[in-house]
C-alpha distance (Angstrom), angle and dihedral (degrees) to the residues before:
residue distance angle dihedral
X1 . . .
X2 3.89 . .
X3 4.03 94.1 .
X4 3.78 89.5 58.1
X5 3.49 96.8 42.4
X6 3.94 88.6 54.0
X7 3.39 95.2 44.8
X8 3.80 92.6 54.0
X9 3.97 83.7 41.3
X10 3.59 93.7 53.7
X11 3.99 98.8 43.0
X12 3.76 101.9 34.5
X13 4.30 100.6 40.3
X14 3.91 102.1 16.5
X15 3.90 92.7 37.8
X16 3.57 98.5 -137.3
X17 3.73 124.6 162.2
X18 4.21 93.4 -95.0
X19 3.87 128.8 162.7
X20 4.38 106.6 -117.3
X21 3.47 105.0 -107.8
X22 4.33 103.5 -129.3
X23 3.49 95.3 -172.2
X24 4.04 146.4 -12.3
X25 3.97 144.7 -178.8
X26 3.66 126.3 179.2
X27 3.58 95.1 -166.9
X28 4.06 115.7 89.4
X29 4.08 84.1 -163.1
X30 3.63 100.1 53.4
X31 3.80 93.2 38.9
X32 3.56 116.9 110.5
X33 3.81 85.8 -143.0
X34 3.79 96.8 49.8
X35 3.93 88.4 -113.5
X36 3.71 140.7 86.6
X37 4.05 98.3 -107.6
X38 4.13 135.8 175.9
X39 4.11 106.5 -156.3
X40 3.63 113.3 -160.7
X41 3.80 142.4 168.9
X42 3.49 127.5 -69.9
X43 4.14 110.4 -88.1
X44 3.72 110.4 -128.7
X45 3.98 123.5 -161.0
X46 3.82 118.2 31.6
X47 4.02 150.1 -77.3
X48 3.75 115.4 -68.1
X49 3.65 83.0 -138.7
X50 3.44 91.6 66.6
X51 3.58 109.9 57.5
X52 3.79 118.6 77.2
X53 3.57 125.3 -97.5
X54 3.84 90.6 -114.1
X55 3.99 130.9 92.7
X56 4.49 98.5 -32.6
X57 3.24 102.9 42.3
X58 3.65 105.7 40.3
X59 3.90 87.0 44.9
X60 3.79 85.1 59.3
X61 3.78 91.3 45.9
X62 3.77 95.8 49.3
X63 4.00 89.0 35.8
X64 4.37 118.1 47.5
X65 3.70 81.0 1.8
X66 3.79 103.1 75.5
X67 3.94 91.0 43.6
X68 3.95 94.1 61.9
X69 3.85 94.4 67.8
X70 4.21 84.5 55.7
X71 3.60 100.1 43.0
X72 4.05 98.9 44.4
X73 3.72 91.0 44.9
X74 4.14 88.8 51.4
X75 4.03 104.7 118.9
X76 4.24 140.0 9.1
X77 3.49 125.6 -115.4
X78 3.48 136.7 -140.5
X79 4.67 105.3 -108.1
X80 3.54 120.8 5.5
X81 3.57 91.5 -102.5
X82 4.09 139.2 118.5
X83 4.67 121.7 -77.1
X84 3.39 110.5 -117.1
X85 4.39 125.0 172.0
X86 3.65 102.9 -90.4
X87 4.16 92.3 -104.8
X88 3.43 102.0 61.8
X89 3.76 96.4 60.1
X90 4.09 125.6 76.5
X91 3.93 116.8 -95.0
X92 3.65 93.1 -105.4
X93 3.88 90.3 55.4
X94 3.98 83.6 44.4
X95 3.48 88.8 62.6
X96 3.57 103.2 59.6
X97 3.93 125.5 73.9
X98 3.37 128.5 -102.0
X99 3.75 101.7 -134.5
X100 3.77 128.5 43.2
X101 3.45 128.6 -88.6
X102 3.82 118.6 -62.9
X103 3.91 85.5 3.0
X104 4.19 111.8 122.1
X105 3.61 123.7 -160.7
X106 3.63 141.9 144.6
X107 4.18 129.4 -97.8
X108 4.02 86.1 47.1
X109 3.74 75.3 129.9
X110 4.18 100.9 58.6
X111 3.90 99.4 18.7
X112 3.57 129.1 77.9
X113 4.22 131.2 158.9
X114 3.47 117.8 -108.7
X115 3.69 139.9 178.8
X116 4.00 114.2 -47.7
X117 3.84 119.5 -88.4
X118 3.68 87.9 -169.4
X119 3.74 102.5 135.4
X120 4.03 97.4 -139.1
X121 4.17 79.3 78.7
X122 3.99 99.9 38.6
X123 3.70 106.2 27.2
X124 4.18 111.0 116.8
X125 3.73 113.0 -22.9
X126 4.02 96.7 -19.0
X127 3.55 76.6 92.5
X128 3.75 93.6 78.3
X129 4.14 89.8 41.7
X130 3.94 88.7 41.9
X131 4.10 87.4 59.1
X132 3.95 92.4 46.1
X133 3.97 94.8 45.1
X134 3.92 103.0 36.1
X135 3.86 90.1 105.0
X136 3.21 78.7 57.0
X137 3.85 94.9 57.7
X138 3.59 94.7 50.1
X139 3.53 102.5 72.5
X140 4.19 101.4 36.6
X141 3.53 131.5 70.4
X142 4.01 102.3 -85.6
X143 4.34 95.3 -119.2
X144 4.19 82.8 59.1
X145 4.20 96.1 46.0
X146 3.84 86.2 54.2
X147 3.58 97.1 53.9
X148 4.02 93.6 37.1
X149 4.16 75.9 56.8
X150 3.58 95.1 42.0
X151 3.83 94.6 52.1
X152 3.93 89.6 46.3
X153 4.11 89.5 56.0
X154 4.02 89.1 38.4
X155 4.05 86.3 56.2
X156 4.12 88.6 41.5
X157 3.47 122.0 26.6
X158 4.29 100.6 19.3
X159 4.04 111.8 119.6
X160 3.61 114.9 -167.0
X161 3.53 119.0 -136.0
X162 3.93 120.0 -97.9
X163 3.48 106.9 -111.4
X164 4.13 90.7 -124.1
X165 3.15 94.5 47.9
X166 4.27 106.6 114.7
X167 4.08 85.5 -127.3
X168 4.27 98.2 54.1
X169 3.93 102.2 110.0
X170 3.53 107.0 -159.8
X171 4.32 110.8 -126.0
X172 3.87 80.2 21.8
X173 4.41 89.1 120.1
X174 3.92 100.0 -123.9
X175 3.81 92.9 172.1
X176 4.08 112.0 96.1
X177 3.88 96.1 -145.0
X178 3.74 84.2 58.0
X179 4.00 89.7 56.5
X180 3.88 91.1 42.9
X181 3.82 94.8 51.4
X182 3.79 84.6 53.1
X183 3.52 101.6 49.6
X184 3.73 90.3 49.2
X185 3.56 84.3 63.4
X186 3.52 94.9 53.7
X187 3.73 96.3 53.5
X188 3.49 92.0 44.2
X189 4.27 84.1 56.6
X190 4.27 96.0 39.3
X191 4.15 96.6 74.7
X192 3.94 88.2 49.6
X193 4.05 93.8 49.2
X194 3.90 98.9 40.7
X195 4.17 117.0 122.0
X196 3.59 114.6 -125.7
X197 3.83 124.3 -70.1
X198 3.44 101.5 -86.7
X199 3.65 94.0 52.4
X200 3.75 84.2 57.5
X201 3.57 97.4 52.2
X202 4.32 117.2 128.1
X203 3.01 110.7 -93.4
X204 4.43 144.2 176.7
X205 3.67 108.0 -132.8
X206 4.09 115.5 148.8
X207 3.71 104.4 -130.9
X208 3.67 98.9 -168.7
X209 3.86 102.5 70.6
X210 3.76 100.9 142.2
X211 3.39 123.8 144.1
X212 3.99 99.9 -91.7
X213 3.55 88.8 56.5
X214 3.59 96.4 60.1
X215 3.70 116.7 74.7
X216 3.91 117.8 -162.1
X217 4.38 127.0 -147.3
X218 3.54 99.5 -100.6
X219 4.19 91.5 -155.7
X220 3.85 120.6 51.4
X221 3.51 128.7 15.2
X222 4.09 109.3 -20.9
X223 3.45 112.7 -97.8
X224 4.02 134.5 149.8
X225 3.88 103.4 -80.7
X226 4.10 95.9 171.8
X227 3.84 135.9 4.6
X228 3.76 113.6 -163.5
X229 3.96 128.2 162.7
X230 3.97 94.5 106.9
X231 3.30 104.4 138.7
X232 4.10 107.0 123.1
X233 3.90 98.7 7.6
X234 3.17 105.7 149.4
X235 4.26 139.2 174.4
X236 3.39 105.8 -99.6
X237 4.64 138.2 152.3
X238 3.63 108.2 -54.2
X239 3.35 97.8 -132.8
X240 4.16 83.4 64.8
X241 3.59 104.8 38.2
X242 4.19 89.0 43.3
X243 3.76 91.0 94.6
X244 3.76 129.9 141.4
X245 3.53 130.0 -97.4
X246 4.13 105.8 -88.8
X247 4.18 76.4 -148.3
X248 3.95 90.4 60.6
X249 3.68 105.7 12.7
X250 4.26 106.0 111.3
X251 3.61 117.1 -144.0
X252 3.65 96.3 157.5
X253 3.77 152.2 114.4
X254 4.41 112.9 -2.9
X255 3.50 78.2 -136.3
X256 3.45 109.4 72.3
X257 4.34 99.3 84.1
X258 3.60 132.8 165.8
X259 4.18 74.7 -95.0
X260 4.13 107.3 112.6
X261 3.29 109.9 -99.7
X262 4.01 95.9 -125.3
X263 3.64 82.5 74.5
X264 3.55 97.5 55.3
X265 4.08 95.0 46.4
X266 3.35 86.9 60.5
X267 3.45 97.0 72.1
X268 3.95 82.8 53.0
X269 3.93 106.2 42.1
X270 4.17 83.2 131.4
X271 3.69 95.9 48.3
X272 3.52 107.9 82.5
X273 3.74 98.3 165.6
X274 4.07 83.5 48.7
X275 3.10 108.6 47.9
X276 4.03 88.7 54.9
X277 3.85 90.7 50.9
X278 4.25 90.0 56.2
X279 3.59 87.1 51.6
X280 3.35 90.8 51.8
X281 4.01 98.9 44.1
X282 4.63 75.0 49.1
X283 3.65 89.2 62.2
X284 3.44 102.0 42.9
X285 3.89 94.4 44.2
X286 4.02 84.0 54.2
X287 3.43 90.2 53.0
X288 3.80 91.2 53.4
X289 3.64 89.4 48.4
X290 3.91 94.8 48.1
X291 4.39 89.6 46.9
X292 4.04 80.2 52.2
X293 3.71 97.6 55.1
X294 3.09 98.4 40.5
X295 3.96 106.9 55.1
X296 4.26 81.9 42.6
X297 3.50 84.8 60.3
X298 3.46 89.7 43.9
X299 3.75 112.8 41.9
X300 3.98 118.9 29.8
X301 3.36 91.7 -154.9
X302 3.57 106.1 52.2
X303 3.85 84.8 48.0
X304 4.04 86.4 56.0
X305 3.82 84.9 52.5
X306 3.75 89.6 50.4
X307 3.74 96.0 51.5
X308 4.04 97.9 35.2
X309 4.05 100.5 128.5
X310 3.85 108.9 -110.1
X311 4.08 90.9 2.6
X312 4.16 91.3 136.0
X313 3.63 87.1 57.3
X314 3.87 100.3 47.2
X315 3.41 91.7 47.6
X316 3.36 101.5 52.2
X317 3.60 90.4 41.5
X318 3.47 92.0 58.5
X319 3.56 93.6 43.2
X320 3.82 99.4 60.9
X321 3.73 92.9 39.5
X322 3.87 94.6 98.5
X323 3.93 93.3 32.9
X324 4.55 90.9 68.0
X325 4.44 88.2 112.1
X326 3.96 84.6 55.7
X327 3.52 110.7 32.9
X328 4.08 102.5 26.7
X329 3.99 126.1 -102.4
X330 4.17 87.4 -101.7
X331 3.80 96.0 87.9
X332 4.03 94.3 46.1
X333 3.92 91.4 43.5
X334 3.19 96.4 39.4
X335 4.05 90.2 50.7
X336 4.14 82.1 54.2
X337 3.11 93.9 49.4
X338 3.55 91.1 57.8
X339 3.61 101.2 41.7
X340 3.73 87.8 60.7
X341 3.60 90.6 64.2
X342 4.29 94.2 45.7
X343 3.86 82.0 40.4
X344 4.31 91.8 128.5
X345 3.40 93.2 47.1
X346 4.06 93.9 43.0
X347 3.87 94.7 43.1
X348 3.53 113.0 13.0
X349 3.93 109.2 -157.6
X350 3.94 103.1 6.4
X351 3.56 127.6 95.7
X352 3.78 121.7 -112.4
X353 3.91 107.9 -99.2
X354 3.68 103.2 -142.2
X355 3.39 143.1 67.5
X356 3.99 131.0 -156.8
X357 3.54 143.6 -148.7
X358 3.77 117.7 -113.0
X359 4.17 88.9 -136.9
X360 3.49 98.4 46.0
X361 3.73 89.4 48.9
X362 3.99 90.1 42.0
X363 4.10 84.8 58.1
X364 3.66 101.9 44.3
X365 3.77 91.6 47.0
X366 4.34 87.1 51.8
X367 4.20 86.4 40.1
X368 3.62 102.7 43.2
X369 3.88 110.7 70.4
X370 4.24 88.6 47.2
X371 3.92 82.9 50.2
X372 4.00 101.4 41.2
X373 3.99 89.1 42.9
X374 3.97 80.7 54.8
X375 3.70 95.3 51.1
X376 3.69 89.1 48.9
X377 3.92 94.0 59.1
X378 3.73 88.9 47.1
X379 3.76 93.3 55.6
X380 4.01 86.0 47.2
X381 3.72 91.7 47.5
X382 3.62 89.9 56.3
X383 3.67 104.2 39.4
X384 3.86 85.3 55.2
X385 3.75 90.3 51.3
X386 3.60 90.7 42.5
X387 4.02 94.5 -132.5
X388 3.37 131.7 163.8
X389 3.78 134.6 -139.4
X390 4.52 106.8 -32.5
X391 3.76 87.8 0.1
X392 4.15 103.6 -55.9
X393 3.42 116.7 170.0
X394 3.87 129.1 172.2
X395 4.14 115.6 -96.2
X396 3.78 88.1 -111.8
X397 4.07 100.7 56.9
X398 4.23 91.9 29.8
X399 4.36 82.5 95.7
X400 3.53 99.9 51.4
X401 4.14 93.2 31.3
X402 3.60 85.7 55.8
X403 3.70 105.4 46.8
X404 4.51 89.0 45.8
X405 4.09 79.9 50.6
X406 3.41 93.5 60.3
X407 3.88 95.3 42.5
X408 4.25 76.5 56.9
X409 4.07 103.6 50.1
X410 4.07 77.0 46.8
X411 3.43 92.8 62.6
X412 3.86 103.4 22.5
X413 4.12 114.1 124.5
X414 3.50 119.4 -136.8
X415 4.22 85.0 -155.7
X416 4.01 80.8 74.9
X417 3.98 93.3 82.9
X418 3.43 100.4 -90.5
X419 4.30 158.1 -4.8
X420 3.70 113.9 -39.8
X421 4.17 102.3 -102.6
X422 3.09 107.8 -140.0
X423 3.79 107.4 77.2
X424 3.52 147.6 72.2
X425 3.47 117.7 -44.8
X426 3.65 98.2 22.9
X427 4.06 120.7 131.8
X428 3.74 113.1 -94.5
X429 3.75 114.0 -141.5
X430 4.21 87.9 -142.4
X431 3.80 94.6 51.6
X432 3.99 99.0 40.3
């Protein structure tokens, strides 16, 4: 229900470049087809994904692209929740507004927020918790309902890894209570680190844009005919929706400085096939930089979200908070750990509001290099695979992915802190 209603939402009163949704039901057993379906029209034009990064596409990147981060972000709503059409939401939820206080805007007459669709509440069996505790949700801040619900499926529905199982990681916590005890900690921390209200305000923002979601006119000059990839977009603080682009955003090559790149290349004069990937990583770190001016310029707050001391951090603190089962406790505690030590700077004034135990801290500080180093290869492993969240890749690369992922379990060390990830067997993020 919600991803139709914010499609319509974003097409018909933002103005954004949406597909018409023809038809929807969000009930498998009164579906015709036996399934929960949204039917929509035909996409014209192309995948982003697959133009080249030279002359179209970046002129539809720096072009329609820099406007979507302006119009998305246009208005505040009333709870951090999910848009929904006005029907499909109880009469108590009917009675509230749809945009915050003092805030006008049009389709106050269709549109109302509902519960969350954000799928850190519903993904596997949080579903069942997410049903239970969604009073719950309603009268926290959104980040602190998800881990109230990720602690009650932790204490519930968790099952720690057998030991001989080719995917235990030893110092990888497999015991719930451990993961509880640490997420206490973390929403003990969250009130303390929070930017000021307005940087928490609800707001749209699709957080999804990669390149396969973006579908380009494929006569007349290129420009964004469709953006799809709705499915759980929800309203949510600014100052965590606010993201980049994953179209634009550069995460790339260390090498690519504020340093002119004729002084790199010369470190690379007999590297032909080199010296055209750094020019590459140049132009898409440009076109990060020129997306980043221009929604400052733009939008004062996202600018204020951009400059927020320590916001990268927070974010991605708060972020990984509900993710500890998947991803290991390390990176959270570890981020703890280290915002005790910036605590002045974090939290000017107020005490730190947790304590630790001198063993627990003795073992993560033995555990964590083995573990980060890990993490790192991971993130090189998939960068050189080019895979997306869990291991996606598009239908036309899965052959050729595939067949250089096999070359890498071949050749993967288990000396390197732990089973190669992408496999069989291995715990998926989606059905955790």
């Amino acid at each position: 229900m919600s991803e139709a209603a914010t499609m319509d939402y974003a097409k018909n009163i933002l103005g954004l470049p949406v597909p018409h949704v023809l038809s929807w039901n969000a009930k498998a057993d009164g579906s015709k087809v036996g399934a929960e379906y949204i039917l929509m029209e035909y996409l014209q034009g192309m995948e982003l994904h697959k133009m080249n990064m030279h002359g179209s596409r970046m002129r539809v990147l720096r072009g329609t692209g820099c406007r979507l981060g302006v119009q998305i972000h246009a208005v505040s709503f009333f709870p951090d929740r999910s848009i929904y059409y006005k029907e499909d939401v109880s009469p108590e939820l009917q009675q509230r507004p749809l945009y915050a206080e003092g805030v006008e805007g049009d389709g106050s007459d269709r549109f109302r927020i509902g519960p969350c669709v954000n799928s850190d509440i519903w993904r596997g069996k949080r579903s069942f918790v997410g049903r239970r505790s969604w009073p719950l949700a309603r009268y926290v801040v959104l980040h602190q309902a998800v881990i109230e619900i990720e602690k009650q499926w932790l204490a519930n529905f968790a099952v720690p890894r057998n030991p001989r199982d080719i995917f235990y990681r030893p110092n990888h916590d497999e015991e719930p209570d451990t993961h509880i005890r640490l997420l206490d900690k973390i929403l003990a921390i969250i009130p303390s680190i929070l930017p000021p209200d307005e940087l928490c305000a609800p707001m749209l923002w699709h957080t999804n844009l990669q390149a396969t979601n973006i579908f380009v006119s494929s006569e007349g000059p290129p420009d964004i005919a469709s953006i799809v990839g709705w499915q759980g977009i929800s309203v949510g603080p600014l100052f965590l929706q606010a993201t980049f682009a994953q179209c634009i955003e550069y995460c790339g090559d260390d090498r690519i400085t504020i340093v002119p790149l004729k002084h790199i290349l010369r470190f690379f004069q007999t590297y032909q096939r080199r010296t055209a990937y750094l020019k590459r990583e140049e132009k898409l770190a440009r076109l990060h930089k020129y997306y980043e001016a221009c929604i400052m310029q733009r939008n004062a707050l996202f600018t204020a979200q951009m400059t927020y001391p320590h916001m990268d951090r927070i974010v991605t603190f708060i972020m990984r908070a509900s993710q500890t089962w998947y991803n290991g406790t390390h990176t959270v505690r570890q981020a703890l750990l280290d915002f005790e030590k910036d605590w002045n700077d974090l939290a000017p004034g107020k005490p730190f509001p947790i304590s630790w135990d001198a063993n627990e801290v003795a073992r993560h500080c033995k555990a964590y290099p083995k573990l980060a180093e890990y993490e790192w290869r991971v993130r090189v492993l998939a960068k050189g695979l080019f895979l997306g969240l869990d291991g996606w890749v598009t239908n036309e690369e899965y052959d050729d992915v595939t067949r250089r992922n096999q070359y890498n379990i071949k050749h993967w060390k288990s000396r390197w802190g732990g089973p190669y990830p992408f496999q069989d067997g291995g715990r998926s993020w989606y059905l955790l």
